[in-house]
C-alpha positions in Angstrom: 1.3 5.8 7.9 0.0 9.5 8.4 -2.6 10.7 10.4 -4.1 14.3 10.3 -1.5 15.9 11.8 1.2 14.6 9.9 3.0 17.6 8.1 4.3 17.4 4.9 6.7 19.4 2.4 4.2 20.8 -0.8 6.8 20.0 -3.4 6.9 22.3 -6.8 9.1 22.6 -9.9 9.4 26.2 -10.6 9.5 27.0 -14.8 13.0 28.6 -13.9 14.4 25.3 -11.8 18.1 24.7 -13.2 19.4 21.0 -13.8 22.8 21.3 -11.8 24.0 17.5 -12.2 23.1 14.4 -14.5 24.5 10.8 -14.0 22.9 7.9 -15.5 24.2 4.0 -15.8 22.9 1.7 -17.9 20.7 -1.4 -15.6 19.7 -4.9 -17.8 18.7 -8.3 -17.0 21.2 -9.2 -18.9 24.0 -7.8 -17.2 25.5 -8.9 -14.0 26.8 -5.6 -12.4 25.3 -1.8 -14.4 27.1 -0.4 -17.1 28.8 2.8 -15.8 29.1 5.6 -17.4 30.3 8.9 -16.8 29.2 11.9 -16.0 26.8 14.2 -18.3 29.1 17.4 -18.8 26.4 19.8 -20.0 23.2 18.8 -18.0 22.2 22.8 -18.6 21.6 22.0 -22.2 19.2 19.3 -21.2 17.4 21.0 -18.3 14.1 22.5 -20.2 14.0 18.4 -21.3 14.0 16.4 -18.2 12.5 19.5 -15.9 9.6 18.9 -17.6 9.8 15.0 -17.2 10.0 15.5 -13.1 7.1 18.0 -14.0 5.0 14.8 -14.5 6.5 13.4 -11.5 4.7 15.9 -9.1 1.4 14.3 -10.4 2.7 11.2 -8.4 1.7 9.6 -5.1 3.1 10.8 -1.7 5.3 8.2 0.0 7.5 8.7 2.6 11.1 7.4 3.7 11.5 5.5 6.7 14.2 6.6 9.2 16.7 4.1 8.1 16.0 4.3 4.7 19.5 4.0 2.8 18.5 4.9 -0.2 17.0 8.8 1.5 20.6 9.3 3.3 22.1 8.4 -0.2 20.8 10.9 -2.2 21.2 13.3 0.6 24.7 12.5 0.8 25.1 12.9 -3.3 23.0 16.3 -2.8 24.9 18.1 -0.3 28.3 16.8 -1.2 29.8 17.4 -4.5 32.2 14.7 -4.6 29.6 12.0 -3.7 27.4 12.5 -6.7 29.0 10.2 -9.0 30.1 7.2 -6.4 26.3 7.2 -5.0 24.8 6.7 -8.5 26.9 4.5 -9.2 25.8 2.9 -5.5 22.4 3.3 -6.3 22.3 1.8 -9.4 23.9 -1.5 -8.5 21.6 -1.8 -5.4 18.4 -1.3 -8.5 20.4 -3.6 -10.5 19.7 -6.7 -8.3 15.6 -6.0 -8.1 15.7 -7.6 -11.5 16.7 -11.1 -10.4 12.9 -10.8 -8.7 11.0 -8.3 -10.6 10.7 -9.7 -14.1 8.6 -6.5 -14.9 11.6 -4.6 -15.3 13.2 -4.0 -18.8 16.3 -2.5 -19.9 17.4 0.8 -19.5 18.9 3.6 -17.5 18.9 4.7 -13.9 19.3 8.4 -13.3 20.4 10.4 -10.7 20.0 13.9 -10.9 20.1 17.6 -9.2 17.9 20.4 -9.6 18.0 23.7 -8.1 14.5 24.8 -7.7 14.7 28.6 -6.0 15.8 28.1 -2.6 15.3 24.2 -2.5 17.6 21.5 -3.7 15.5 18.3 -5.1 17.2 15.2 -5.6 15.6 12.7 -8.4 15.9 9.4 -9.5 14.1 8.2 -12.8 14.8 4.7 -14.3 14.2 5.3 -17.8 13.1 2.2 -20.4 14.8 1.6 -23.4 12.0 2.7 -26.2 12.5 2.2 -29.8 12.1 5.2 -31.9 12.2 6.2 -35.6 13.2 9.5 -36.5 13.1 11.4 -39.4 14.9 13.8 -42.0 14.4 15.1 -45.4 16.7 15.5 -48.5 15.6 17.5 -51.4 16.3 16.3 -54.3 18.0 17.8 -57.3 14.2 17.6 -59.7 12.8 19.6 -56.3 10.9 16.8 -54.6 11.7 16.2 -51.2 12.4 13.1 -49.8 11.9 11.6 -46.5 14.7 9.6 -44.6 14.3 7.7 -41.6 16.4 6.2 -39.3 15.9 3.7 -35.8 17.5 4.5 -32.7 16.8 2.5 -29.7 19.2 4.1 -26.4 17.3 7.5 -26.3 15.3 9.5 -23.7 12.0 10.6 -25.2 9.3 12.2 -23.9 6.7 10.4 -23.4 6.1 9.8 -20.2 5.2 6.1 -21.0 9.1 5.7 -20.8 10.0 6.7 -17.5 9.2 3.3 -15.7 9.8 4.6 -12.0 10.8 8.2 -10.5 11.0 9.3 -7.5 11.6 13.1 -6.3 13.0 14.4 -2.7 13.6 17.6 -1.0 16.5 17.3 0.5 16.1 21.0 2.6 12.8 20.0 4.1 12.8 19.0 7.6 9.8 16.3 6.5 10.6 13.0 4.8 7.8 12.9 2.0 8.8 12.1 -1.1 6.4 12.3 -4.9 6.9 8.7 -6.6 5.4 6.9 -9.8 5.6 3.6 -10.7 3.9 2.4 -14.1 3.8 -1.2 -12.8 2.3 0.1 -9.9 -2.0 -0.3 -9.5 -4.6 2.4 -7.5 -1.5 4.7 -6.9 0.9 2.1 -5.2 4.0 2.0 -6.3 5.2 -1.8 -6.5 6.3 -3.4 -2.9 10.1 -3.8 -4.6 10.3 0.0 -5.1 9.0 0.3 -1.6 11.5 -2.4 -0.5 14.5 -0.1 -2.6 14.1 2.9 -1.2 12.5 1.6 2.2 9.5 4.3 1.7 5.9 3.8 2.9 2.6 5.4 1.5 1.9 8.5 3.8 -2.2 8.4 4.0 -3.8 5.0 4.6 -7.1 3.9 2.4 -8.9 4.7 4.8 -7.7 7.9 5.5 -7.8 9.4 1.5 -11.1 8.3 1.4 -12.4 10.4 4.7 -10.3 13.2 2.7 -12.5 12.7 0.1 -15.5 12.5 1.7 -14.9 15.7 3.5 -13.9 17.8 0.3 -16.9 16.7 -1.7 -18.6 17.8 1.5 -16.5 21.5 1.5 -17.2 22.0 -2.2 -20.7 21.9 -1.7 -20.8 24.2 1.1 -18.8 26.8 -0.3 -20.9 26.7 -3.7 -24.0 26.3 -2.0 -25.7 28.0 -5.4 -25.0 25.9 -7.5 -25.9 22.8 -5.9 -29.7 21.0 -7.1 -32.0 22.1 -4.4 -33.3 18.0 -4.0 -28.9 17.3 -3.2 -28.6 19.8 -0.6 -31.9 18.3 1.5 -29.8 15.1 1.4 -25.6 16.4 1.4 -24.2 13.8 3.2 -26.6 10.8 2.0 -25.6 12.1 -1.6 -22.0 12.4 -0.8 -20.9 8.9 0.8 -23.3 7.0 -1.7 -21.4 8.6 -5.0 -18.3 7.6 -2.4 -19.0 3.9 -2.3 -20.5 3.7 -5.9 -16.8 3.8 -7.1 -14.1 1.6 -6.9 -10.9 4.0 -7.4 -10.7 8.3 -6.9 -8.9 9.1 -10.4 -7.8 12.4 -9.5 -6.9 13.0 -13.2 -10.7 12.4 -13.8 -13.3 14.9 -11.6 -16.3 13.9 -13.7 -17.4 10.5 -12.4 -17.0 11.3 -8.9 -18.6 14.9 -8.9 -21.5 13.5 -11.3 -22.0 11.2 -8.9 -22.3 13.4 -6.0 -23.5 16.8 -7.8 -25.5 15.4 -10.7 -25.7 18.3 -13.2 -23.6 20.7 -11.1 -20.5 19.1 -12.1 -20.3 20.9 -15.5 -20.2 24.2 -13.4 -16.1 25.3 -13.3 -16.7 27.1 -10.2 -17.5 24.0 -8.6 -14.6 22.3 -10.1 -12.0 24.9 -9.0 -13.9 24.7 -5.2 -13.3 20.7 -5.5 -9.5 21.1 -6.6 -8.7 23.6 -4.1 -10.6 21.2 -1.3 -8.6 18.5 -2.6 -5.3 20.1 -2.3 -5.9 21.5 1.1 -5.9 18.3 2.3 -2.8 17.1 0.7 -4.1 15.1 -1.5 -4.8 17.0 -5.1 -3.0 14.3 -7.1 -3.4 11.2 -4.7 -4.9 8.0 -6.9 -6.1 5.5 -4.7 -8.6 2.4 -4.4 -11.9 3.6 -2.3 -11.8 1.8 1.4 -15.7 1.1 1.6 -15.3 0.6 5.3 -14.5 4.3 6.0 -18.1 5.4 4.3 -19.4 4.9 7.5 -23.3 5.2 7.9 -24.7 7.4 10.3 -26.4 6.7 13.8 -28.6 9.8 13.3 -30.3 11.2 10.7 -31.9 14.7 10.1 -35.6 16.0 8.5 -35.8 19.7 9.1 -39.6 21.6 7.9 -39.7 24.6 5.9 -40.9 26.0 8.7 -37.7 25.3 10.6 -38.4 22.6 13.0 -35.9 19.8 13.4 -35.4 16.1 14.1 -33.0 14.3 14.9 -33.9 10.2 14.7 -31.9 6.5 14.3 -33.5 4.3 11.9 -34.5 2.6 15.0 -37.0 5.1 16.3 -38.6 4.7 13.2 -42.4 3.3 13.9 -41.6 3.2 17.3 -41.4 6.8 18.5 -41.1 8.5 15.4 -44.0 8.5 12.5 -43.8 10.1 9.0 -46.8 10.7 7.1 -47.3 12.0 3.7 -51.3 12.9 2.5 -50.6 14.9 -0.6 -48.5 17.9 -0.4 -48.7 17.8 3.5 -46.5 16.0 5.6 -46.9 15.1 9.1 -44.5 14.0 12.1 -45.9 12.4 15.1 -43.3 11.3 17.7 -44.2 9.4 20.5 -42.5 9.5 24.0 -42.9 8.7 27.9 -41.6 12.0 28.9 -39.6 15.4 28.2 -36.3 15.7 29.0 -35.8 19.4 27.8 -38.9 22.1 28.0 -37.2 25.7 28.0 -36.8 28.7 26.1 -35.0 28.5 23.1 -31.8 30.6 22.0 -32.7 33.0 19.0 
């Protein structure tokens, strides 16, 4: 699990990336062993297709490989080493093949291995692709001028919704770092499912605990650096505002801003300033298209609080002091603060 200083490769899918290789073997329930097939010979026919596919991918979670993870020195190995490609898929799809005799959420269809040359980086992919019915369509004219439709079924096909691609996962094999971008459909709050974690031997890089401080702390950024746009009656309270939209969710949807910025900005969120500050606060730290389940515990309530007068005079109080050494009073539009105490332990000019 990462902490702060973990460092990790930003991973991107230029419009330009080139499909080098495509293997794919066909994994069942019903089989034994997986179907293999051979290799795709034109994968630059189908690159615009299935770059587009991994596109999605990059909207995944960050997980990362442990050091003896076979399945991250496999790829590698198929990567860097042009006459491994076609033994490790077929390696890799026989070790898949035996999740389904514990995974009954698995369907039929294909595990892919491919290559992609994106600029200077080399990214290795896997996708497991469902099987997906499909109808498709042509038209006949006929000889009186009408034109008639005719449809047909086809059930082994790649399509594109992205409803089909059951698991991916998608590694830079140049970076010197070992996070990799993964989505799982049967997966909940971001997690991929603990068999894909078991397969490629991969944990999630930021704990619960840790997104949601990364949260906290770019909701907190986002009103600083658009101060302007903030409601007056927010910015008096920031940080009160801030961790109580936190805990008033369940799960950070970072495909949905709305809920959480409502939450914390009131009318504010329909400001796209504010949205592009929370995105780029987000993605600073690392975690612009993390999804995960709020940890409640890591909302932590302050020791101290703050009141600070128009007039520029601060206090700093615990609940505790509260009617003990500290007094608020309200009489109208006048407010009053009466602390109590035994003695002064600072009585010295201030800094300007």
């Amino acid at each position: 699990m990462a902490d702060d200083a973990t460092e990790i490769t930003e991973y991107n899918i230029a419009d330009d990336a080139e499909l080098e290789r495509i293997i794919f073997h066909i994994v069942s329930p019903d089989l034994e062993t997986p179907r293999i097939l051979m290799e795709v010979d034109t994968p630059e026919d189908y690159s615009k297709f299935f770059i587009d596919r991994l596109k999605e991918t990059l909207k995944g979670t960050t997980y990362i490989f442990q050091e003896e993870s076979w399945v991250k020195s496999q790829i590698k190995n198929a990567m860097t080493s042009p006459h491994a490609f076609v033994d490790t898929s077929e390696r890799l799809a026989q070790k898949f093949q035996e999740l389904f005799k514990s995974d009954k959420r698995l369907i039929p269809g294909a595990l892919m291995l491919l290559k992609i040359k994106n600029g200077k980086d080399t990214y290795g992919a896997l996708i497991k692709y469902d099987d997906m019915s499909v109808i498709s369509y042509k038209t006949k004219t006929l000889d009186n001028g009408k034109v008639k439709p005719v449809l047909d079924q086809f059930l082994n096909n790649f399509v594109q919704d992205k409803r089909a691609i059951q698991k991916s996962v998608l590694f830079n094999i140049n970076s010197p770092h070992s996070n990799i971008i993964c989505t799982d459909r049967s997966g909940t709050k971001g997690d991929i499912t603990d068999k894909l974690k078991g397969y490629l031997q991969a944990d999630r890089l930021f704990t619960r605990t840790l997104l949601t401080e990364r949260l906290i702390s770019a909701l907190e950024e986002t009103a600083r650096s658009q101060s302007d746009l903030i409601p007056q009656e927010i910015k008096r309270k920031l940080k009160s505002a801030v961790r109580h939209a936190v805990k008033e969710i369940v799960e950070f949807d970072p495909e949905n801003h709305e809920q959480i910025l409502t939450a914390a900005f009131g009318e504010a969120h329909k400001e796209e300033k504010l949205r592009k500050a929370f995105s780029a606060a987000l993605k600073s730290r690392k975690i612009l298209h993390e999804k995960f389940e709020i940890a409640h515990e890591a909302v932590k309530q302050p020791s101290k609080r703050i009141k600070q007068t128009h007039e520029g005079v601060k206090v700093i109080y615990t609940s505790d002091d509260i009617g003990k050494n500290i007094f608020f009073e309200e009489n109208g539009a006048k407010k009053t603060i009466r602390i109590v105490t035994d003695r002064y332990t600072l009585d010295d000019e201030a800094d300007d």
